[in-house]
Kinemage of the C-alpha trace (Angstrom):
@kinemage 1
@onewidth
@group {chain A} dominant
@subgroup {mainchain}
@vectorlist {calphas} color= white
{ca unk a 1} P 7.764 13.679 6.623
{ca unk a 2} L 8.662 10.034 8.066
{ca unk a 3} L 10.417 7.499 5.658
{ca unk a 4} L 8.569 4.169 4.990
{ca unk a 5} L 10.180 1.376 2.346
{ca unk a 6} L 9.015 -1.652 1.104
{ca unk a 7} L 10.824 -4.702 2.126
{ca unk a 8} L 11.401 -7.559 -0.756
{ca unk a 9} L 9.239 -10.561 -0.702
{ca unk a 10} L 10.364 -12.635 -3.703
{ca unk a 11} L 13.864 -13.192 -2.614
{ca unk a 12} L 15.779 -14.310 0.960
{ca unk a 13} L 13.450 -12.631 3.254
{ca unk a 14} L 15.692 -13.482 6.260
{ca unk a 15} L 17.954 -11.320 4.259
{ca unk a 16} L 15.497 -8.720 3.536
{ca unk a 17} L 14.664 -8.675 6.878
{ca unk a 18} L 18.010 -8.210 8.374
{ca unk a 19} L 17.966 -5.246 5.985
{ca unk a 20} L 15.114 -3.455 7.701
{ca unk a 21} L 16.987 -3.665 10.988
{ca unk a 22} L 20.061 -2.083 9.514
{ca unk a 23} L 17.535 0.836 7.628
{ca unk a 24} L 15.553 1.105 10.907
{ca unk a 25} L 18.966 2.453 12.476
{ca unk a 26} L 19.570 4.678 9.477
{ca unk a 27} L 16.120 6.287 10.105
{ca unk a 28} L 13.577 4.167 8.399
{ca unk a 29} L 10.350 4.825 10.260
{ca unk a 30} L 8.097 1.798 8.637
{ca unk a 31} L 8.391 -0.927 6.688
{ca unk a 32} L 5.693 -2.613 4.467
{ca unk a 33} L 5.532 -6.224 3.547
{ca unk a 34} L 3.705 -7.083 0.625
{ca unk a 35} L 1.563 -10.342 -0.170
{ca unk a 36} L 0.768 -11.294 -4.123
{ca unk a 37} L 0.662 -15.209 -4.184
{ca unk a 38} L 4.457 -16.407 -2.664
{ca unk a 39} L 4.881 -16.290 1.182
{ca unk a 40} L 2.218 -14.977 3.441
{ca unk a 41} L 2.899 -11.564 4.994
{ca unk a 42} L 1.989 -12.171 8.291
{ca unk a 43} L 4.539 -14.590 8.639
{ca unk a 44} L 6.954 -12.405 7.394
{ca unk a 45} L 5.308 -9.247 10.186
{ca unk a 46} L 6.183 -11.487 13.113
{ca unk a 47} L 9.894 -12.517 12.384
{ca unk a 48} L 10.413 -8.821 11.931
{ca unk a 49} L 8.883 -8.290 15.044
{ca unk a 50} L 11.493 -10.117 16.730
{ca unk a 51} L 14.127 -8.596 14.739
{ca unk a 52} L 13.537 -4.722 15.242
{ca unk a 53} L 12.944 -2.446 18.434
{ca unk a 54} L 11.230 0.422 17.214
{ca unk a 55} L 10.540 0.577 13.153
{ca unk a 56} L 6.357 0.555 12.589
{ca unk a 57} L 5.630 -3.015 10.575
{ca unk a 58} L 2.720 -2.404 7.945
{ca unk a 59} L 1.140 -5.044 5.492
{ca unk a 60} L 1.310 -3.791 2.005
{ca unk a 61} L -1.453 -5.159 1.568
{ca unk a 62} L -3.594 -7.848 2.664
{ca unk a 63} L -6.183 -8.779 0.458
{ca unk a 64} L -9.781 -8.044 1.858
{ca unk a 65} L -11.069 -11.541 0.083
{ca unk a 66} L -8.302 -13.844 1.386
{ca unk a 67} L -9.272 -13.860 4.794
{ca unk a 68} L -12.582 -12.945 6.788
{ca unk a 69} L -13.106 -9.713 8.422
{ca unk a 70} L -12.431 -11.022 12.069
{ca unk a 71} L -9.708 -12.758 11.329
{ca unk a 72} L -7.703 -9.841 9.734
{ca unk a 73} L -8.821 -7.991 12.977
{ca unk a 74} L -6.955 -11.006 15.123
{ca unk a 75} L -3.997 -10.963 12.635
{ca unk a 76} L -3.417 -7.421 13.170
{ca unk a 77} L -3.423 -8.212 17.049
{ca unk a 78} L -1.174 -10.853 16.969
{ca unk a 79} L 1.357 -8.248 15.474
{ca unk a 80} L 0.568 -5.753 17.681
{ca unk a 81} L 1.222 -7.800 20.585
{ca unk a 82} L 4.370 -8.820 19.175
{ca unk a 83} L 5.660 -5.572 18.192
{ca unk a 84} L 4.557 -4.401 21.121
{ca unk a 85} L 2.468 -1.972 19.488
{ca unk a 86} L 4.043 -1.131 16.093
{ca unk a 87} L 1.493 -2.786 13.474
{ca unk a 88} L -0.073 -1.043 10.702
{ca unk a 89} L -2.200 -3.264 8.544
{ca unk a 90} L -2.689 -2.407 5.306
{ca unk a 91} L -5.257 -3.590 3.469
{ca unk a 92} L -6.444 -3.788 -0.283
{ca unk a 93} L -8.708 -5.389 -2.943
{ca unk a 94} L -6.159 -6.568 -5.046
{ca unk a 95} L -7.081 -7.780 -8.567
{ca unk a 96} L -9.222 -10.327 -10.081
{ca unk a 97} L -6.804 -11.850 -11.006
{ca unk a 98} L -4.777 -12.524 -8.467
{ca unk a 99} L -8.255 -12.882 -6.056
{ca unk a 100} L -9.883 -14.894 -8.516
{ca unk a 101} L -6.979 -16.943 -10.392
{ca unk a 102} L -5.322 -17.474 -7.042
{ca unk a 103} L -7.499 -17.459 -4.225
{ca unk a 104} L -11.150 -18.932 -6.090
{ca unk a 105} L -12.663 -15.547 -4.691
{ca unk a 106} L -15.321 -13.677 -6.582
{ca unk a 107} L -14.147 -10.079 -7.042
{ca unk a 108} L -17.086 -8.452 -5.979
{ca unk a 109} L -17.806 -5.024 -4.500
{ca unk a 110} L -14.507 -3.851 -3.192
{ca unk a 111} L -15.712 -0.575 -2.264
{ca unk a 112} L -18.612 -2.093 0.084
{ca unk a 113} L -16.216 -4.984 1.515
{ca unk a 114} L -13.768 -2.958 2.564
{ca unk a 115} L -16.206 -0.466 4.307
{ca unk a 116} L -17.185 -3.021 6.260
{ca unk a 117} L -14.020 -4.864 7.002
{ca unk a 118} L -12.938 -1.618 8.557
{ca unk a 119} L -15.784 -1.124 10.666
{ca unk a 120} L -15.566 -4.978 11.329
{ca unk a 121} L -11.932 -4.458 12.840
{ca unk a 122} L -12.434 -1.350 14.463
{ca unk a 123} L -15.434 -3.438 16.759
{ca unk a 124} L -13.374 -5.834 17.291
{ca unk a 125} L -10.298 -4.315 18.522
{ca unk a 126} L -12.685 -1.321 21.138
{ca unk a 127} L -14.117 -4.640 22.503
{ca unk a 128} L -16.663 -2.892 23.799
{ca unk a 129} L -19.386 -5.882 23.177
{ca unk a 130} L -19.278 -8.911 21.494
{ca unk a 131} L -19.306 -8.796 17.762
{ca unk a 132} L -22.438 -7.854 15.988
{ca unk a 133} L -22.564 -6.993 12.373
{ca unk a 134} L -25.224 -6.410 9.689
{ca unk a 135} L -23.917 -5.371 6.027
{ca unk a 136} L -24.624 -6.466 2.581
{ca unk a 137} L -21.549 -8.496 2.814
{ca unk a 138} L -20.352 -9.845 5.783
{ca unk a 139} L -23.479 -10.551 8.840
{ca unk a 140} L -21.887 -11.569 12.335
{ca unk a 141} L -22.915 -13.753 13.560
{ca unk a 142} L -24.290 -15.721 10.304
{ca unk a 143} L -28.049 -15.895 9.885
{ca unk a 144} L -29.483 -19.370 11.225
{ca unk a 145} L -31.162 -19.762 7.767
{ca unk a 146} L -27.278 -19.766 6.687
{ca unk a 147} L -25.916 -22.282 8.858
{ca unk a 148} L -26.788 -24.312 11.685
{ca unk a 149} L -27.997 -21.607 13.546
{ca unk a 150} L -25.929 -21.855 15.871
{ca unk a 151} L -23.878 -18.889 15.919
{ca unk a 152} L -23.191 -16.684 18.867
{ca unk a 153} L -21.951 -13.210 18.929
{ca unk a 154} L -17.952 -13.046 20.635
{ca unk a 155} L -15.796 -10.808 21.944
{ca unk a 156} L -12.035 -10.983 21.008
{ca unk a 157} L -10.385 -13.059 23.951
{ca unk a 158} L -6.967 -11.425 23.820
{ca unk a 159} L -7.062 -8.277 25.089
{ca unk a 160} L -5.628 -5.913 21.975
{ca unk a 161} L -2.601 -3.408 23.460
{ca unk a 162} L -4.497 -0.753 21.403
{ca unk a 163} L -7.881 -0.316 20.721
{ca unk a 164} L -6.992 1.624 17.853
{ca unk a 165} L -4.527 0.056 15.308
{ca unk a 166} L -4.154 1.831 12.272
{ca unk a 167} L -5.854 0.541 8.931
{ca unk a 168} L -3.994 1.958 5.606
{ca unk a 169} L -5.552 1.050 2.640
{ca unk a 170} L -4.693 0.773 -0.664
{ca unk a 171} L -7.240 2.355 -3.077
{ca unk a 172} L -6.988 4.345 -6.659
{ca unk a 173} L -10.515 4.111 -8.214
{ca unk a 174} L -12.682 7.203 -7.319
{ca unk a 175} L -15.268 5.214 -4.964
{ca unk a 176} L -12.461 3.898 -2.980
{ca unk a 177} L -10.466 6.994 -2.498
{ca unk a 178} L -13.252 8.472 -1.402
{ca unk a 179} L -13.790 5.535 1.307
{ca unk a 180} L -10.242 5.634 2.040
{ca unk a 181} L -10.459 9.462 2.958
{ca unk a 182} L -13.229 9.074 4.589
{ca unk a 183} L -12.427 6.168 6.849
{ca unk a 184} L -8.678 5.000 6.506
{ca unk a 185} L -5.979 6.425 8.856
{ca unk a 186} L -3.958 6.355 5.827
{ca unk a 187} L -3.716 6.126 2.538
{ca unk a 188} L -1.111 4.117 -0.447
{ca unk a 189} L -1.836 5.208 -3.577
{ca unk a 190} L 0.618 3.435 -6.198
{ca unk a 191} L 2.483 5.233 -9.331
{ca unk a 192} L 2.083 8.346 -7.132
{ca unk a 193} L 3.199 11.749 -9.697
{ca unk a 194} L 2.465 14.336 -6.923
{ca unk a 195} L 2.091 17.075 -9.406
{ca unk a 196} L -0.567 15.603 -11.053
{ca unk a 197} L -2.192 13.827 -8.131
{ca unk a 198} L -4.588 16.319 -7.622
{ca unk a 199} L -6.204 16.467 -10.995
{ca unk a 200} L -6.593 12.811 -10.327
{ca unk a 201} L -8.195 12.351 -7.293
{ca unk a 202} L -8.860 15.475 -5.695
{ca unk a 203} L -12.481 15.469 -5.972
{ca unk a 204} L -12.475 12.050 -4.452
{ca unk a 205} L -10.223 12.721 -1.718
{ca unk a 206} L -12.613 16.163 -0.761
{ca unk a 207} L -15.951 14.155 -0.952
{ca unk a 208} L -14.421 11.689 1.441
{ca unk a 209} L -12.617 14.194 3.586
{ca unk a 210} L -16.387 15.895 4.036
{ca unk a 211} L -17.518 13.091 5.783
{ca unk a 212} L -14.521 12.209 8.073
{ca unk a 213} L -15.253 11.514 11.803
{ca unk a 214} L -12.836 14.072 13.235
{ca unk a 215} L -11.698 11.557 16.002
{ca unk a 216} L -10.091 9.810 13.428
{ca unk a 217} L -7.312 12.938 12.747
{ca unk a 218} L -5.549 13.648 9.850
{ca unk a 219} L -5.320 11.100 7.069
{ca unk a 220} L -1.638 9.673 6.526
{ca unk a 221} L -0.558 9.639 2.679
{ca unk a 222} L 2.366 6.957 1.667
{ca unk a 223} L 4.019 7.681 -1.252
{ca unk a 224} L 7.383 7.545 -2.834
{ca unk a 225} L 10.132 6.194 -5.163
{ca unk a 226} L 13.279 4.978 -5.565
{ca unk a 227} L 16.118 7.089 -4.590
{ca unk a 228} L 19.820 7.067 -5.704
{ca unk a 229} L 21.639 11.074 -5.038
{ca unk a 230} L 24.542 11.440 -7.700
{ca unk a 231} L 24.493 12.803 -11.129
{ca unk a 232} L 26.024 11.440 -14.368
{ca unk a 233} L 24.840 9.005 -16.656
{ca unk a 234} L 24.390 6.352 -13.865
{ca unk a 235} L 21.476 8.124 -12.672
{ca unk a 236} L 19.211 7.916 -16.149
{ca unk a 237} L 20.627 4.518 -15.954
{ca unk a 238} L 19.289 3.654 -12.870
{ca unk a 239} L 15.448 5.811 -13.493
{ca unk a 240} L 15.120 2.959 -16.552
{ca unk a 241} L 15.525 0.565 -14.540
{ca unk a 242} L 12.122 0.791 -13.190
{ca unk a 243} L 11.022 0.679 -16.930
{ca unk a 244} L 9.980 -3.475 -16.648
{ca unk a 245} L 8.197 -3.189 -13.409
{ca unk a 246} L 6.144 0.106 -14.503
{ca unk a 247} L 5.519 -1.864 -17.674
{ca unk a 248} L 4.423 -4.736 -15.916
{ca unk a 249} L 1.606 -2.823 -14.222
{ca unk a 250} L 0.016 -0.550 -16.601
{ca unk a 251} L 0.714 -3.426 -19.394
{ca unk a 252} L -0.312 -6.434 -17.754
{ca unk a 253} L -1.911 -6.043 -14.553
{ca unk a 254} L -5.255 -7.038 -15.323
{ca unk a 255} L -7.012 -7.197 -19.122
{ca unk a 256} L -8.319 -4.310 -21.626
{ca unk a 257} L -10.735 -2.637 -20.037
{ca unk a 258} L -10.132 -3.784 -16.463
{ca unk a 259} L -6.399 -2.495 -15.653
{ca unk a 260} L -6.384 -0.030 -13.036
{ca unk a 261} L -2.817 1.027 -13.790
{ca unk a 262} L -3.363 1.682 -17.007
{ca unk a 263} L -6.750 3.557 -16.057
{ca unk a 264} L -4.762 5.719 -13.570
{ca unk a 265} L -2.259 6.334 -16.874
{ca unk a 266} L -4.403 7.527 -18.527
{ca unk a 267} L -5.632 9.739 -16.351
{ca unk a 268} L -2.760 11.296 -15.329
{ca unk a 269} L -2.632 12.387 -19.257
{ca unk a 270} L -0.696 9.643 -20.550
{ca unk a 271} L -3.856 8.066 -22.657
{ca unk a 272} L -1.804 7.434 -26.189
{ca unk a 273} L 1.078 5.699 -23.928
{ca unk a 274} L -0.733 4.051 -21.573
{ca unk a 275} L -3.099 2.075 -24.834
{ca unk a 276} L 0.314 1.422 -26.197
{ca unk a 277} L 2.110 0.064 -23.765
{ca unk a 278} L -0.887 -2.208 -22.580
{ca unk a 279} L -1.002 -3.520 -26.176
{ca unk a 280} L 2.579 -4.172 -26.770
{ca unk a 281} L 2.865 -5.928 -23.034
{ca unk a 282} L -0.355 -7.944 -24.260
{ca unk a 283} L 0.887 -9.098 -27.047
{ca unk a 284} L 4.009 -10.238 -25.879
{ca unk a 285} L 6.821 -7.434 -26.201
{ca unk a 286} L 7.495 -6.471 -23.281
{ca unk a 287} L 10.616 -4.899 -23.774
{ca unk a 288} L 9.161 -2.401 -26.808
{ca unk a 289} L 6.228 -2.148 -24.006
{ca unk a 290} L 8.950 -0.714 -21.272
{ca unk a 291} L 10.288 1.492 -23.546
{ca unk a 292} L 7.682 3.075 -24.249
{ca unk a 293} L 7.251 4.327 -20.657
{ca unk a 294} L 7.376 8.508 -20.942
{ca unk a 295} L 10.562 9.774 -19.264
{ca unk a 296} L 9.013 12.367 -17.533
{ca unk a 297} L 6.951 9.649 -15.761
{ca unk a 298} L 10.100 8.213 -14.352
{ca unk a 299} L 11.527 11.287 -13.638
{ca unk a 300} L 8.253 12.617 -11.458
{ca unk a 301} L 7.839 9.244 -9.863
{ca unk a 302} L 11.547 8.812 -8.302
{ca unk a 303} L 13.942 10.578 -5.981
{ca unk a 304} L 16.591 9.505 -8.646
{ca unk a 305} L 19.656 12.522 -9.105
{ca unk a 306} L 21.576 15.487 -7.454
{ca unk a 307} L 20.450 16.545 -4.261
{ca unk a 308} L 18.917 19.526 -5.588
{ca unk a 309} L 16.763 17.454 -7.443
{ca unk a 310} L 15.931 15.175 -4.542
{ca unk a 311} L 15.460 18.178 -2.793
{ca unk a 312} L 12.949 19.158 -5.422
{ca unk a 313} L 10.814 16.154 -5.452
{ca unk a 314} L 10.868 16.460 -1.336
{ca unk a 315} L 9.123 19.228 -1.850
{ca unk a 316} L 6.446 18.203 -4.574
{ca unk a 317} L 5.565 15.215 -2.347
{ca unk a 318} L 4.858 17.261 0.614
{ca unk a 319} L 2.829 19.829 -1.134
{ca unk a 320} L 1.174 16.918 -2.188
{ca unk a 321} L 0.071 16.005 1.344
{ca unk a 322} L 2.493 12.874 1.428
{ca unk a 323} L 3.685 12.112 5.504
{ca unk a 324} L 5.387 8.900 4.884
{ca unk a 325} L 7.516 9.097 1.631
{ca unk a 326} L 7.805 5.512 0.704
{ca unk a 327} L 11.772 5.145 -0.231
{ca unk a 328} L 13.620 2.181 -1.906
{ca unk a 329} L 17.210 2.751 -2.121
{ca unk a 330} L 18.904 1.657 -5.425
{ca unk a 331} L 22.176 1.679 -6.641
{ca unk a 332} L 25.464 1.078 -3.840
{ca unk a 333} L 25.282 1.927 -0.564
{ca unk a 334} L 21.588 1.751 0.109
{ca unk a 335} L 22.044 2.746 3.750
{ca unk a 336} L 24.124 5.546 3.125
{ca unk a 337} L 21.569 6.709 0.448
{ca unk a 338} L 18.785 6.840 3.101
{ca unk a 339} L 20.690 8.766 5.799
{ca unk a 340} L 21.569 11.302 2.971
{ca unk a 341} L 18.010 11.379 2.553
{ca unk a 342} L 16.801 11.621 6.130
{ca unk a 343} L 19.597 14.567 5.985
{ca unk a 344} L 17.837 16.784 2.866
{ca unk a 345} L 14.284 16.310 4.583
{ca unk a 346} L 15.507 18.012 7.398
């Protein structure tokens, strides 16, 4: 199992940045950079690019609606060449919120867009002829009833260091799990409990797993926690402290009906908790809202105690299938904390 942590984007991301070349010396194998509506990550991709030698630099995620299909394809090239060969590019659907509210996108078909963005990307990258695409969503090169007609077909000038990079994507509803193990080199689910992960989305992951090219190899599976390894009261201390954030996404990402958080709560076996929580956070009590987050939840979800317990959750994560376990240090010493760790996974 590699180790992969998410870098901070709503703070000094110089900073942050000059923390993922300390953690790539203390063993950090990739680092993701996420993208909600502050800085761009690409930005973010090719100052760390500059800053690190040998750590993999992922996008977690970019939005399939922000930007066109070849352009994410170029994007993910321009890192590549940077890195010299050390992009992953995540990608995702988002929420309507943040696609709609923020980006004046219609959130429509997720499942078919990012089918197609993939294949889109893959073209582009073999370079094997210039671009031609026909899907319900995206046609290369656009129709001449759609435009001027005047559209040719292209072929990606720079020359890509791979013609493979890998595409992780970000997926928890049924229909895109299933894409994601079918097509995706790897996969991000969020509020990951590996024990119940299977009753969750095993069906989808075997339906998509059934019709994987077998060039494509095994899928990669990104999932994780915070960690902190001591004992004592400072350790429950420092599980609730992911109360908020947890709160914040099965409470308020999205509206009744049309959270997937709070779906994936639910169906975990959390139901009662997850409708309470979403109406307390809803109505404006968002502290009562974090409270009511289940223990055990935090408890499954983080590499937070003794190192027989982080020993223990090593283990449920990679009976879960998880290759990259996605770490964020907490508590003092944060690059201490991840050699210990890189020391109990061996």
């Amino acid at each position: 199992m590699k180790i992969a942590m998410p870098l901070g984007y709503a703070g000094d991301v110089k900073a942050a940045a000059d923390k993922a070349a300390e953690m790539e010396k203390a063993g950090v194998d990739l680092v993701w950079v996420a993208e909600a509506y502050g800085m761009d990550a690409v930005s973010v991709m090719g100052y760390l690019a500059a800053k690190t030698e040998h750590i993999q630099i992922a996008s977690g995620i970019l939005p399939i609606y922000s930007r066109t299909p070849t352009l994410l394809a170029m994007t993910a090239v321009g890192v590549d060449v940077l890195s010299e060969g050390r992009c992953v590019l995540g990608l995702g659907a988002s929420g309507p919120q943040v696609i709609e509210g923020w980006h004046g996108v219609p959130y429509d078909s997720p499942v078919g867009r990012t089918r197609e963005v993939m294949e889109i990307c893959r073209q582009i990258w073999a370079r094997e002829a210039p671009l031609v695409h026909e899907g319900r969503n995206y046609t290369l090169p656009l129709p001449p009833e759609q435009g001027t007609g005047l559209g040719k077909a292209l072929k990606i000038i720079t020359h890509p260091p791979r013609p493979r990079i890998p595409i992780f994507v970000a997926s928890l509803g049924p229909k895109n799990v299933e894409l994601t193990a079918e097509m995706a080199d790897g996969w991000l689910p969020t509020l990951f409990v590996p024990e119940r992960a299977d009753r969750v989305w095993g069906d989808d992951l075997a339906r998509g797993s059934a019709n994987r090219s077998a060039g494509l190899g095994p899928m990669d599976i990104i999932a994780g926690g915070s960690v902190a390894i001591g004992s004592g009261d400072e350790i429950v201390a420092l599980r609730d402290a992911a109360r908020p954030q947890v709160a914040l996404y099965v409470g308020g990402m999205g509206a009744v009906g049309r959270n997937f958080y709070n779906s994936l709560f639910s169906r975990y076996g959390w139901e009662a908790e997850a409708h309470e929580i979403q109406q307390l956070y809803l109505a404006g009590h968002k502290a009562e809202a974090a409270a009511k987050i289940p223990a055990e939840f935090l408890e499954l979800t983080s590499l937070i105690g003794d190192e027989s317990f982080v020993k223990d959750r090593l283990a449920a994560y990679a009976e879960a299938g998880v290759t990259y376990l996605n770490a964020t240090p907490v508590g003092p010493e944060p690059l201490r904390t991840v050699e210990r760790l890189r020391e109990l996974m061996v």
